[in-house]
Structures are given as C-alpha cells and as structure tokens.
C-alpha positions as CSV (number, residue, x, y, z in Angstrom):
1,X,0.0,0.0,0.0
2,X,1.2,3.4,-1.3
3,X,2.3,5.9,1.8
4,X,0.5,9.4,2.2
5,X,2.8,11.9,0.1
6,X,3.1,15.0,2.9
7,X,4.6,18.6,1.5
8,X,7.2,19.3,3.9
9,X,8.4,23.1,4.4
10,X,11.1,23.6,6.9
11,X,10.9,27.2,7.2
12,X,13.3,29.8,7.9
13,X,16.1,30.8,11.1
14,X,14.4,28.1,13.8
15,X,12.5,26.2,11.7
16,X,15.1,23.4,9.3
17,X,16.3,22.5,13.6
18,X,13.0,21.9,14.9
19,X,11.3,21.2,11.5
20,X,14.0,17.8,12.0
21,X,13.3,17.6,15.6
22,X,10.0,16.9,14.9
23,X,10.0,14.8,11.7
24,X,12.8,11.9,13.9
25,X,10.2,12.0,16.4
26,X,7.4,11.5,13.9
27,X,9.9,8.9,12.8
28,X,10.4,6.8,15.7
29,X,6.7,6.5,16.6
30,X,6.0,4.6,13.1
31,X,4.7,7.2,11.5
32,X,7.2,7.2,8.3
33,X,5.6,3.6,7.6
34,X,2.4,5.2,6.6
35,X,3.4,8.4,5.3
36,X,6.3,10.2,2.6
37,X,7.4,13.4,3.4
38,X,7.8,15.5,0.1
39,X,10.1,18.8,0.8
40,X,9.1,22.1,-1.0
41,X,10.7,25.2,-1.4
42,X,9.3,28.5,0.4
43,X,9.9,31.2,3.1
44,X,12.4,34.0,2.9
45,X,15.2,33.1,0.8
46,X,12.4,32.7,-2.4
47,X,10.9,35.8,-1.8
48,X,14.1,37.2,-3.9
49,X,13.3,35.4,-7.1
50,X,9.0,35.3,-6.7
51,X,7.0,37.5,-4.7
52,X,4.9,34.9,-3.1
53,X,7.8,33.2,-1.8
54,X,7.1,29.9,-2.6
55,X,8.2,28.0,-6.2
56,X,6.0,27.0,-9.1
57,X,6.9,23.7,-7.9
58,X,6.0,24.4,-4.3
59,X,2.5,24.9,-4.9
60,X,2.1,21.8,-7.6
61,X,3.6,19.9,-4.8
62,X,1.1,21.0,-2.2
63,X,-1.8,20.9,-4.7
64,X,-0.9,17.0,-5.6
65,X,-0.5,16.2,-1.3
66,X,-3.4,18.1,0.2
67,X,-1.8,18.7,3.4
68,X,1.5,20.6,4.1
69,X,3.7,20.3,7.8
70,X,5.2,23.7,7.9
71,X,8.0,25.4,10.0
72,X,7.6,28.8,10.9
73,X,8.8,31.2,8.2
74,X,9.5,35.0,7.7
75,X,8.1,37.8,5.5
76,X,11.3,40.2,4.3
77,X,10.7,43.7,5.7
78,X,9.5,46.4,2.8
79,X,9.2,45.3,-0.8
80,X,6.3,43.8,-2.2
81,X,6.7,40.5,-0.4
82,X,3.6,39.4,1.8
83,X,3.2,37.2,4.3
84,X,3.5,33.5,3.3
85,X,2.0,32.0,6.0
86,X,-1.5,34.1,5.1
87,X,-0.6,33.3,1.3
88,X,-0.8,29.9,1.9
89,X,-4.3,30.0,3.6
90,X,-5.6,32.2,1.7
91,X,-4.7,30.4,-1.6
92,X,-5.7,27.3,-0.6
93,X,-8.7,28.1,1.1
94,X,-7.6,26.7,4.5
95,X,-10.6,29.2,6.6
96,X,-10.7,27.1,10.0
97,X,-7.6,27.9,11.7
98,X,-7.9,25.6,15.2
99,X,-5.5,25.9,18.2
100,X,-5.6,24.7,21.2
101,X,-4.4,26.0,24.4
102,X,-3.4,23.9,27.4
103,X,-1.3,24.0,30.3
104,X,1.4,21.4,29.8
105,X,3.6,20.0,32.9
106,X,6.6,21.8,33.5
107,X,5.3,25.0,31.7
108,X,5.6,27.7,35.0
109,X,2.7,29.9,34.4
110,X,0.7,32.3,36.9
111,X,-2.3,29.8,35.8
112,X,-0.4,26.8,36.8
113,X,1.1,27.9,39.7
114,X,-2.3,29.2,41.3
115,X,-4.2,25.7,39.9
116,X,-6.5,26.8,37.3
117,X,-7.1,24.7,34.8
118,X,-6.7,25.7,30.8
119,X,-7.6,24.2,28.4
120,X,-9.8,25.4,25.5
121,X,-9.6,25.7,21.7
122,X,-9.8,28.5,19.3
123,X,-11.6,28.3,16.0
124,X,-10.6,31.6,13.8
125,X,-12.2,32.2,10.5
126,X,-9.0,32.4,8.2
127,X,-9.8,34.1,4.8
128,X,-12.3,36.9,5.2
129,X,-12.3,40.4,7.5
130,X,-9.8,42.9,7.0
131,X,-7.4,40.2,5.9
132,X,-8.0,40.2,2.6
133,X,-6.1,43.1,2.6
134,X,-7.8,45.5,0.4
135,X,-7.0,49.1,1.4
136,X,-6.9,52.1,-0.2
137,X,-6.2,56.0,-0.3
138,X,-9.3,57.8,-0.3
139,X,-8.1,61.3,0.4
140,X,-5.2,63.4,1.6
141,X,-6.2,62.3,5.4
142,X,-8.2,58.9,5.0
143,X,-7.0,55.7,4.1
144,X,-9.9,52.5,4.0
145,X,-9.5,48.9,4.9
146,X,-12.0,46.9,3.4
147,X,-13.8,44.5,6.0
148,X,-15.4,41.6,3.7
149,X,-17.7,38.6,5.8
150,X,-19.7,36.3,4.1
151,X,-22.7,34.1,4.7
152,X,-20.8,30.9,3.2
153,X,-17.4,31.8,4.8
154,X,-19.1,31.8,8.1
155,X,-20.8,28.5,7.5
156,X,-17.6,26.7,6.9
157,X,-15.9,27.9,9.9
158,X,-18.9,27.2,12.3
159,X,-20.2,23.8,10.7
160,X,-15.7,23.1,11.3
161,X,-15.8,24.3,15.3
162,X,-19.4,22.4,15.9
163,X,-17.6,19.5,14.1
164,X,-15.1,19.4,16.1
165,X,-16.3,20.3,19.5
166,X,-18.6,16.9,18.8
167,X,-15.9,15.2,18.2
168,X,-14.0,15.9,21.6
169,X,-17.3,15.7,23.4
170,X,-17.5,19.3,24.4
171,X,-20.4,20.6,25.3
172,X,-20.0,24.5,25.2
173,X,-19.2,26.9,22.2
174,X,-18.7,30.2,22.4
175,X,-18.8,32.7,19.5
176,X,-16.9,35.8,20.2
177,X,-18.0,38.9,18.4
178,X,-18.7,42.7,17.6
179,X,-22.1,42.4,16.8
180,X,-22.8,45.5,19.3
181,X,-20.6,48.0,17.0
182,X,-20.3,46.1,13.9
183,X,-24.6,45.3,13.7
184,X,-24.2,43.6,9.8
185,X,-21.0,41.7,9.6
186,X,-20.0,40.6,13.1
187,X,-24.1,40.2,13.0
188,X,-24.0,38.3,10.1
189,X,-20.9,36.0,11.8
190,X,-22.7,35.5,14.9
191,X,-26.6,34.7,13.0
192,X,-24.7,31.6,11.1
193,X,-23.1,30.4,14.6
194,X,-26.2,30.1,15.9
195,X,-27.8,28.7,12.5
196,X,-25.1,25.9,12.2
197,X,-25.5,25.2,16.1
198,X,-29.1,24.2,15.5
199,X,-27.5,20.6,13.9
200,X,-25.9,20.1,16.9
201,X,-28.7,20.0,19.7
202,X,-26.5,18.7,22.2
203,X,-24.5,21.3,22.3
204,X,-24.8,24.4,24.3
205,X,-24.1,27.7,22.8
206,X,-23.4,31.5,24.0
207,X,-22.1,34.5,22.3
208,X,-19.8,36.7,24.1
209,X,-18.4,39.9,23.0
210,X,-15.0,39.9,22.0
211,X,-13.4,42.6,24.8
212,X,-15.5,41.0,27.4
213,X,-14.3,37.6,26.3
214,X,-10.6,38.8,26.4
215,X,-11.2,39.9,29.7
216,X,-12.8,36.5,31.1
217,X,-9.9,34.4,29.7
218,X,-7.4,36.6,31.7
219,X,-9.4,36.3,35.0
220,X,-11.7,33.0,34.3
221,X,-9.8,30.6,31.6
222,X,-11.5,27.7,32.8
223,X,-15.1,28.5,32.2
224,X,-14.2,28.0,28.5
225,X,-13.9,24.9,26.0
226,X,-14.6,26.3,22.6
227,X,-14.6,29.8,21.0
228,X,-15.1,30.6,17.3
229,X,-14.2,33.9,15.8
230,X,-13.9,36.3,12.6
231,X,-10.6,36.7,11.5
232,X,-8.8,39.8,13.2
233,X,-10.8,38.8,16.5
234,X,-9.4,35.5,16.4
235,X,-5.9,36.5,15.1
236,X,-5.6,38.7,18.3
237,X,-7.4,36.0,21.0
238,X,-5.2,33.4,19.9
239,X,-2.1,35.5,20.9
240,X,-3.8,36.1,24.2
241,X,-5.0,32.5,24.6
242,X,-1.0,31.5,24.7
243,X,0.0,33.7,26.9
244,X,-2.3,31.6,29.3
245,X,-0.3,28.7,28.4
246,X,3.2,29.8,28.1
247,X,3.7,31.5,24.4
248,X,3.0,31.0,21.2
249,X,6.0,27.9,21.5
250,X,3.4,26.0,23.3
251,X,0.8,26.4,20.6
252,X,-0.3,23.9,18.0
253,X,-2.0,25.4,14.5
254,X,-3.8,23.3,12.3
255,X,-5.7,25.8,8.8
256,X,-8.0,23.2,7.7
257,X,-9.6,23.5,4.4
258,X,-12.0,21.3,2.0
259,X,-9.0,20.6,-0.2
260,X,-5.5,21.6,1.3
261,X,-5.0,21.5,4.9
262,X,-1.6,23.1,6.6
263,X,0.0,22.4,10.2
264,X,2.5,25.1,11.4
265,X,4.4,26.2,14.0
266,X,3.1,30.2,14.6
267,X,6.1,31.4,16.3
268,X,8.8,33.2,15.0
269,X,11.5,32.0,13.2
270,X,14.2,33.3,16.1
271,X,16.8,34.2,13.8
272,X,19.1,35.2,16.6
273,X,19.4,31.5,18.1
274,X,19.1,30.1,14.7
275,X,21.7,27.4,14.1
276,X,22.7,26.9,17.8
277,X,20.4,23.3,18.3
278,X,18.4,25.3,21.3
279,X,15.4,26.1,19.7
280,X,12.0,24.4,21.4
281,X,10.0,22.2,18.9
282,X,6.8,21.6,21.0
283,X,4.7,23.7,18.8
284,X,5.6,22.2,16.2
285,X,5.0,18.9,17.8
286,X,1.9,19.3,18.6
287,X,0.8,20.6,15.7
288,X,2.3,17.3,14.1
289,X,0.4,15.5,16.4
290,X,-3.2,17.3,15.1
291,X,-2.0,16.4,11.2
292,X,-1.9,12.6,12.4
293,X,-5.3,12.9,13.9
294,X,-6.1,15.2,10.7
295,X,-5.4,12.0,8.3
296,X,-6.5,9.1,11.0
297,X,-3.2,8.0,12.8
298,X,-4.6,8.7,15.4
299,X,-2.8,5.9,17.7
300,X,0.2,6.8,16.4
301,X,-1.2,11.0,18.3
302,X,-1.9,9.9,21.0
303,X,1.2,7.5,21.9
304,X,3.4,10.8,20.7
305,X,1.4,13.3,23.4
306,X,1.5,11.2,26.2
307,X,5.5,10.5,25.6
308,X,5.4,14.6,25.5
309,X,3.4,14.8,28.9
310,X,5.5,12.1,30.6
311,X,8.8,14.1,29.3
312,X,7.6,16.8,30.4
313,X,6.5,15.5,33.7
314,X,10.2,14.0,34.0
315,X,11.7,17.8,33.9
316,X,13.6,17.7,30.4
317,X,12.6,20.9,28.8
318,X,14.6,23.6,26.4
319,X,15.8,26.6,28.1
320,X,12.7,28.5,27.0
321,X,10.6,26.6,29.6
322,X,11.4,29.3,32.7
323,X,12.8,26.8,35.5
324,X,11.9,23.4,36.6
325,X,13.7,20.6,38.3
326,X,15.9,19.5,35.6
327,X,18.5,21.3,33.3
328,X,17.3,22.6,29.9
329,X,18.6,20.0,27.2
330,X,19.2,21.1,23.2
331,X,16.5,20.5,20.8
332,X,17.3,16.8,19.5
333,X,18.0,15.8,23.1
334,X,14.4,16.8,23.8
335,X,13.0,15.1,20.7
336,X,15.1,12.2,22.1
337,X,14.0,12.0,25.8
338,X,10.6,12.1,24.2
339,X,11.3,8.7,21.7
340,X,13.0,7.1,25.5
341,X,9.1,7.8,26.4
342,X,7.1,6.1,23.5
343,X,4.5,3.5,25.0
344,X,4.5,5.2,28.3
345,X,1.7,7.8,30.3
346,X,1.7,11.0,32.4
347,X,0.8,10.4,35.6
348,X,0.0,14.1,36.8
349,X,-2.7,14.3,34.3
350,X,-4.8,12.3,32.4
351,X,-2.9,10.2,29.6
352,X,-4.5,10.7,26.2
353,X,-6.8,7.3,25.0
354,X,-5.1,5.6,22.8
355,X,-7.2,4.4,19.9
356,X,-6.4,1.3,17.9
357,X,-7.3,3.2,14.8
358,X,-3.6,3.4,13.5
359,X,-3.6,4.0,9.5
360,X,-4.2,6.0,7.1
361,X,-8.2,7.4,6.6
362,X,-7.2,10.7,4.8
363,X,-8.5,10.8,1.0
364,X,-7.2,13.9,-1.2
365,X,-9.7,15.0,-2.8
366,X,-10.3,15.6,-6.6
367,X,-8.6,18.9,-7.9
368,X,-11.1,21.2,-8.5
369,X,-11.5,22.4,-12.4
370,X,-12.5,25.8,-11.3
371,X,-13.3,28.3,-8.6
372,X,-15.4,26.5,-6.7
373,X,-18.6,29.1,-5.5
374,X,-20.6,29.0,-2.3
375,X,-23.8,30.2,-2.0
376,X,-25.5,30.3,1.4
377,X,-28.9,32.4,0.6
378,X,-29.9,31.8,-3.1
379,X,-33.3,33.1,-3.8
380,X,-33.2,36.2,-2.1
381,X,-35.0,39.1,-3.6
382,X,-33.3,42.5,-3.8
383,X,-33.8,46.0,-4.7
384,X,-32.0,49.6,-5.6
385,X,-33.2,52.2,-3.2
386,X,-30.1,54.5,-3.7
387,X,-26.9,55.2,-3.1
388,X,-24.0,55.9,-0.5
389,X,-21.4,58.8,-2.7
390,X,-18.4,59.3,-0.7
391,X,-17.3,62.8,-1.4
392,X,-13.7,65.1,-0.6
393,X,-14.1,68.0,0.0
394,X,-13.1,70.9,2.4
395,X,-16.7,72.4,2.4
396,X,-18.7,73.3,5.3
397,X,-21.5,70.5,6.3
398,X,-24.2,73.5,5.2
399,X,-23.4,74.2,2.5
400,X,-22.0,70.6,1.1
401,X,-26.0,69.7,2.0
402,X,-27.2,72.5,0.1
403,X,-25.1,72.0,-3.0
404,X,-25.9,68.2,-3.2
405,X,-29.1,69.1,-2.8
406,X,-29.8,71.0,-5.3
407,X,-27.8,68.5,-8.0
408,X,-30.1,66.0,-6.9
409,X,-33.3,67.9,-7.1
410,X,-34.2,66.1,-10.8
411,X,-33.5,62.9,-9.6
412,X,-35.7,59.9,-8.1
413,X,-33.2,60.6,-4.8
414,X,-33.4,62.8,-2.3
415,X,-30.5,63.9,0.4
416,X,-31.3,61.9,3.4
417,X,-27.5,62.0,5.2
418,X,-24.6,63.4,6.0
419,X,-21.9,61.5,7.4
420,X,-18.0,62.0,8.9
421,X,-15.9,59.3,10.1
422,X,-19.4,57.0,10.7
423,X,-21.1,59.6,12.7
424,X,-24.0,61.7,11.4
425,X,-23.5,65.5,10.7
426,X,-26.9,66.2,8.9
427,X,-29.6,66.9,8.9
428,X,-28.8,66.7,12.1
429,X,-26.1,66.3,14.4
430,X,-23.5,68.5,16.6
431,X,-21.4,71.5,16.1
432,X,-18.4,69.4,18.0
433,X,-18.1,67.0,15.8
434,X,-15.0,67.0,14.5
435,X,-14.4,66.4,10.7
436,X,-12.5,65.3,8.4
437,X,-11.8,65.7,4.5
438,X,-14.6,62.3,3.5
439,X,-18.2,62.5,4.1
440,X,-20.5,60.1,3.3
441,X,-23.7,61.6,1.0
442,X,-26.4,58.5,1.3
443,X,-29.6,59.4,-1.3
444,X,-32.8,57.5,-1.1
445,X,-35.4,57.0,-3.3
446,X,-38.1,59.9,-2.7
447,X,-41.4,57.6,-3.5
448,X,-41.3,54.3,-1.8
449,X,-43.7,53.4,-4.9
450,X,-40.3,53.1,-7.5
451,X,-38.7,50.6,-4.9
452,X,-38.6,47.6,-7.3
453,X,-39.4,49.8,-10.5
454,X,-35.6,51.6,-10.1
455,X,-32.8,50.0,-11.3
456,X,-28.9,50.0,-10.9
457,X,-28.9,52.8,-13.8
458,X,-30.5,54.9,-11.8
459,X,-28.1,55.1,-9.3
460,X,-25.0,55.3,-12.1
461,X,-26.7,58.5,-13.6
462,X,-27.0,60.2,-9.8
463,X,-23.0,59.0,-9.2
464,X,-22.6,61.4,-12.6
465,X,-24.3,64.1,-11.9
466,X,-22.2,64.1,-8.5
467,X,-19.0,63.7,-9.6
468,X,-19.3,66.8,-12.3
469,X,-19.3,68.7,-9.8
470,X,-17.2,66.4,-6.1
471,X,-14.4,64.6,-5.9
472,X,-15.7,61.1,-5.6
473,X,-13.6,58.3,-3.8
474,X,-16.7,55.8,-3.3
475,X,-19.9,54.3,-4.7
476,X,-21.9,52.1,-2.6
477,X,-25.6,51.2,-4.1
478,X,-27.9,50.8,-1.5
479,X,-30.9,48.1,-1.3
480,X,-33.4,45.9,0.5
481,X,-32.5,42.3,0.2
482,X,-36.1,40.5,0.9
483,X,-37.5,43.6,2.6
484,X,-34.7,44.3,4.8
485,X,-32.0,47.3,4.5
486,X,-28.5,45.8,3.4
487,X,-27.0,49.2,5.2
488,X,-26.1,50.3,8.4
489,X,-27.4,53.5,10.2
490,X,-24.8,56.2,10.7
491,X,-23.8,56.9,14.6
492,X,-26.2,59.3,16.0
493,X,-28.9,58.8,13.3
C-alpha cells in the first residue's frame, strides 16, 4: 500500500532544527511507515526570485498532497513581499484555523502555579475580514481597509468548530463577536453560529463579546472549552490565549480546508538563536500531532502526546521553559527524551486514550477544475433604493448639503445623510463633531412606490451628476434584500 505523500516546508532561522526535531520523532513512533514526506521550497530566501515566496513547484507539490507540515517562516521587511503563512491559507482556502491551548507540565505559568485549569480551543475564521487586505487612499487624510464577511465563509468555519467540539465531546461553544458595533457583519458571523449550532442539539451555545471575552480568559480561563471567531478577533485572542499557556511555542496550528490542509508552527522564526540546536520544537509537535489525527493516525497521536506529557513530567525541557527541576537540554535531546518515552503515560494528568485506529483514513480530494462558489442564501430578492457617494471635499456641512441638494433635485433621490468618520453630521447632528476631508452623502429614493421599479442605472446616472461637480472616492448602491435594508445606520442617526 502506497504511503501518504506529505509537503514538507522547513521554514526559515528556527524552523530546518525543529522542523528535523519533529519529523525523527514523527519517525520513531512509526509514522514514516504510513506516510512520505515531500520537501518544498518557500519562506524568505524565495521571496528574492518570486514575490509569493514559494516555487511553481511548491505549490504543484502542495496541490498533488493536500496537506502541508510547515515550519515557521519570515516575511522580508519592505518590498512587495507578503506574508506566506497568510498566502498559503488564503490560496488554498484553508478558513478554519484551530489551536488549542493547554497548560502542559513543567510549563511555569501564573495559571499553573495558582491551579487553574486551561484548556480550551480557538476556532478563527482564516480568509475573510480585513485580511483580505484591500486598502486604499481615499483622500489626503483617510486611508480604507476593506472589511469583507460572508454568509458561506461563516458557515464553513462554524459547521468546522461544531464539528469538532462533537468530536472531543465538548459541550459548550462560544462565539466571540462585535455584533454590538459592527450590527451587519459581526451580525452576520454571529446569525450563522447560531444557525449551524441548531444541527448540533446537544451542544450548548453562547455569544460573548470579543473585549468581554478577552477579559474572562485573563481572569476566568476555565469556564471556556470552545470559542469561534472572525478573523482579526481570532488573530488577536489566539495570541492572548498563549499567553495563558506559556507563548505561542506551546501552541499547535492546524488551517483546515475542504482541499489543502496546513499544520504550522506560529512562532517566529528566532533568527538570533538560529543554528545553535536550542530552539524548542513543541509547537511544532503538537501541531504534528493534530495532522496525524487530521489523516486518522490517530494511535500513532496519542502515543506521541503522552510521551510529550511524561517528558515533560520528568523535567527535560529547552531553556525556553522558565525553570523546573531538571536542566534545559538542546532541541534533539528533547526530541530524544521524548522517543526514551514512547508507549508510556503522564501520571499528573490524564494520559490521552489511545485508539487502535492506526492507519491512514485521509482521501485527497479531486482537484477542483474551477473556482469552486458558495452560496448560502440563493433566492433572495433584492432592490435599488439609492446610493452611498463618498465625497472630498473641504466644504462646510451646510453648505456641502445645500449643494448636493440641489444637483439631486431632478432625480428619483433625495439627500437623506450626512456622514463623517461614521457619525452623522446632517440633517442633524452637533457643532463638535470633528471632521474630516470624507463624508459620506447617502440618497434614497423619494417615493417608496419606485422601490422595485428603479434600477442600478439609476443610481450610475445620480454618481454622474455628483461627480461633475465632487471629488468622488466611493460608490456604494444601497438596497433591500427580501424587505430588509442591506445598510447600516450612521452613529447618532
């Protein structure tokens, strides 16, 4: 029987020493029986010769395997270059990024040393939000950032978390959000949580805004098991998540996706201890440790994490570990102690089950022959009933409403708003509001009777008659998707 072809990416400073730590380890528990490790070229030292900094052969590799072990890597500073790691997810459509965070023995943390318990996962969505990255200049003093969430991107990232909270047999999910602020898209988020939860009756779920729930983990870690986020929200609570635990080298990653899945280390690449056979590989283990469970070695997992715990337990560590009763030993040495501890169990915690299930379950599958779409609410009904114009200009609120009122006056639109920075400025508003050089003009239709009569053209031929006269930086039609208005409010309106 053929083995599992794996794309293997070292990475970059750190990552070749504990990228070899790991794969020996991987080695010595039987895993190489059952699986090939393929190595491709990315990280840094490409980003000379492509931008994406990875090889045309990198990404046929990854393409033909499905699922790529990955080292940390770096993004050069300046220059076009961006970040690989979000390259990777994005272009593969890897949008359930899952860590989990636990306190491991011999980790010294102000958790473990008061006994409080951690140990939760974090399910981030991985492609939408302010991560796709589209920005722009709008005017001499504003600069936009694109925020993008939608219906079928949230439905893949909740069906993944309820997935796999029934899978571990947890019973509580949290969705942490900005609903409160951001009504529409952290609205939308949190509406498909609770829509995907209803599959899962057994499950219990609660919503928790995102400051509050930062808050709560600092104080109260224990009360969660399970909390799914947007992108940014879930970027930011990870990082807070390890700092319960010990750092981001005590953090596993797994980006799962329909066809390419990726297991990194999230860490940095530590270019100043690069080379010196210090570096600590746990991450990296353990986020080896979720690909075996990822592709159904799942006996092979579990034997691997109990030989971590018990080597743990027995004081060997890298120097990173802050104290303990043993001295800190170089990477391999570590990766060694842990093979010495194959077949045996923690005994300060509760040793992982191990499963007979021991080969291979993971199928690639079928390359798709194009962009595959998702659709999440198909027979909506929608209709044009205006436009949002974003406008520069230096003029006075009065007087900007009294001009755009009168270039409108032969239009199906009227001048409803006024906006600066979000917050309304007329028809009403407040002398102490502070502006800016970008307002947003919103113009609605004037008889409710033409809703469903106007069309898109309609809107085109008001944008013209505005920007004869404006600077325009923005166009945003406005409608009513089955009744309902697919726009925000301004603050204060």
């Amino acid at each position: 029987m053929s083995r599992l072809k794996i794309a293997l990416a070292p990475g970059d400073g750190i990552g070749p020493e504990i990228m070899a730590a790991s794969v020996a380890l991987l080695d010595a528990a039987g895993v190489s029986a059952h699986v090939e490790f393929v190595p491709v070229e990315m990280g840094a030292g490409v980003f000379d010769r492509d931008s994406r900094g990875l090889t045309d052969e990198a990404i046929s590799t990854v393409e033909q395997c499905g699922i790529v072990y990955k080292g940390p890597m770096a993004t050069p500073s300046g220059g076009g270059g961006k970040s690989i790691n979000v390259t990777l997810r994005k272009m593969y459509g890897a949008f359930a990024n899952i860590r989990h965070f636990q306190a491991l023995p011999g980790v010294e943390t102000l958790y473990s040393k008061a006994g409080v318990p951690v140990d939760f996962y974090v399910i981030r969505e991985n492609l939408e939000d302010t991560y796709g990255g589209i920005e722009h200049r709008l005017t001499n003093d504003v600069i936009e950032c694109k925020r993008l969430i939608s219906a079928p991107g949230c439905d893949q990232v909740h069906r993944a978390a309820f997935a796999l909270a029934d899978r571990l047999g947890i019973a509580l999910v949290h969705c942490g959000h900005k609903a409160n602020i951001m009504k529409m898209t952290d609205g939308l988020f949190l509406e498909r949580f609770h829509k995907a939860g209803e599959n899962y009756p057994g499950i219990q779920r609660a919503d928790v805004i995102v400051d509050a729930l930062c808050m709560n983990l600092v104080l109260r870690p224990q009360q969660f098991r399970m909390v799914v986020l947007p992108n940014l929200q879930g970027d930011i609570v990870s990082d807070l998540a390890a700092g319960l635990v010990g750092g981001l080298g005590f953090a596993p990653s797994a980006n799962i996706g329909n066809h390419v899945s990726i297991f990194e280390a999230v860490h940095g690449t530590a270019p100043d201890i690069a080379g010196r056979g210090i570096a600590n590989p746990t991450a990296l283990i353990l986020s080896g440790i979720m690909m075996l469970r990822h592709i159904g070695l799942l006996r092979q997992a579990a034997k691997i994490e109990n030989a971590l715990l018990a080597t743990l337990e027995a004081g060997v560590h890298t120097g990173d570990f802050g104290g303990g009763p043993a001295t800190a030993v170089k990477t391999m040495a570590f990766v060694e102690a842990i093979v010495a501890h194959l077949g045996k169990q923690p005994s300060t915690r509760e040793p992982v089950p191990v499963p007979e299930q021991h080969s291979v379950t993971f199928t690639r599958p079928d390359r798709p022959r194009v962009n595959p779409l998702l659709r999440t609410y198909e027979q909506m009904v929608s209709h044009h009933v205006g436009a949002d114009i974003y406008i520069d200009t230096l003029l006075p609120v009065p007087e900007l409403a009294e001009i755009l009122q009168r270039l409108c006056e032969a239009t199906p639109f009227k001048l409803t708003l006024l906006s600066n920075r979000g917050t309304q400025v007329w028809p009403t508003g407040s002398p102490f509001t502070e502006v800016v050089d970008y307002y947003r003009a919103r113009f609605q239709v004037r008889d409710t009777n033409m809703i469903g009569v106007l069309g898109q053209s309609s809107t085109v031929s008001l944008f013209n008659r505005i920007a004869e006269k404006f600077q325009v930086t923005d166009f945003q039609p406005l409608k009513m998707y089955d009744g309902q208005a697919g726009y925000s409010m301004a603050q204060g309106q």
